[in-house]
Residue, then its C-alpha position, 0 to 999 in steps of 0.5 A: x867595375x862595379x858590382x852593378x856596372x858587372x850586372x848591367x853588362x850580364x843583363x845586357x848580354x841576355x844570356x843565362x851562363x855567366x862564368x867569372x875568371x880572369x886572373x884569380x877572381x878570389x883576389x878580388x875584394x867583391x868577388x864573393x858577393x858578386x857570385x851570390x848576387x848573379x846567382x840571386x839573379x837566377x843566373x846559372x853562375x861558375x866560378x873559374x879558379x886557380x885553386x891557390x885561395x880559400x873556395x870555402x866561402x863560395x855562394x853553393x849555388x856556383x859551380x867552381x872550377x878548381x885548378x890544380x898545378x901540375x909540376x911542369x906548371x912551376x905552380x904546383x906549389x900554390x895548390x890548396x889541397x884543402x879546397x877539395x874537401x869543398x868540392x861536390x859533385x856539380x864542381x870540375x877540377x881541371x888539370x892542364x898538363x905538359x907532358x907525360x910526368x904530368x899526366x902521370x901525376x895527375x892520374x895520381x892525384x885523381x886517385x889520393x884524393x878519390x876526385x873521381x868520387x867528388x867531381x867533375x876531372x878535366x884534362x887539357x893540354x897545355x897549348x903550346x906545350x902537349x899534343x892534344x892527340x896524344x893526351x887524347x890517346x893517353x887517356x883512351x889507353x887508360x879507359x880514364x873517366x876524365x872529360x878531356x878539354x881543350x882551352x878554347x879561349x886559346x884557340x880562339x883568341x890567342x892570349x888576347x885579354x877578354x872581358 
């Protein structure tokens, strides 16, 4: 799709949110732009990200919601660490976790890289693989300032291609 065939569709929709994902938007050529253009829209624009590309470049009027890879994941390899230098305090990294190791380790990142201090953190568990009560559980243990999440568009549609 076009940049403007993707506006017309936001248009049409007549809502005020619009968050770009799928994939990793940043692969993609217009992506940039597009937020910019949305955002000049008076659009209230977020930007889903795997967080393996540069985030350097995104509109600052976009909200960016930045993964980071745990190691259950077998992405964690693909992590920018310099992308949270870009973070402020309207942004949220998001941590999907599998287990307890990972729980762990994120407890860990959160506090080497002062996230706490720079954003937004959200915990989710990994839908087929972690217990959403006991991350709920952990998490009130440690009295953790994280927002804990559940991924929606799992429960709603499976694993069903959005638009």
């Amino acid at each position: 799709m076009s940049i403007g065939e993707i506006e017309a569709e936001v248009t049409e929709s007549n809502l005020r949110h619009v968050t770009v994902t799928g994939g990793e938007p940043l692969a993609q050529r217009n992506c940039l732009e597009l937020l910019s253009s949305l955002c000049d829209q008076n659009y209230i624009v977020s930007l889903e990200t795997s967080g393996a590309l540069d985030v350097s470049s995104v509109d600052p009027r976009v909200t960016k919601v930045m993964d980071i890879k745990t190691p259950a994941s077998g992405e964690s390899e693909k992590n920018r660490w310099e992308n949270i230098k870009y973070l402020c305090g309207q942004d949220q990294v998001k941590f999907v976790l599998c287990g307890r190791s990972d729980y762990v380790w994120a407890k860990n990142i959160i506090q080497e890289h002062q996230l706490l201090n720079r954003c937004e953190v959200l915990f989710s568990p990994s839908f087929d693989e972690l217990d959403s009560r006991k991350l709920a559980e952990w998490v009130l243990e440690d009295s953790l300032p994280v927002r804990f999440q559940l991924q929606l568009h799992k429960l709603l549609w499976g694993n069903e291609r959005g638009r």
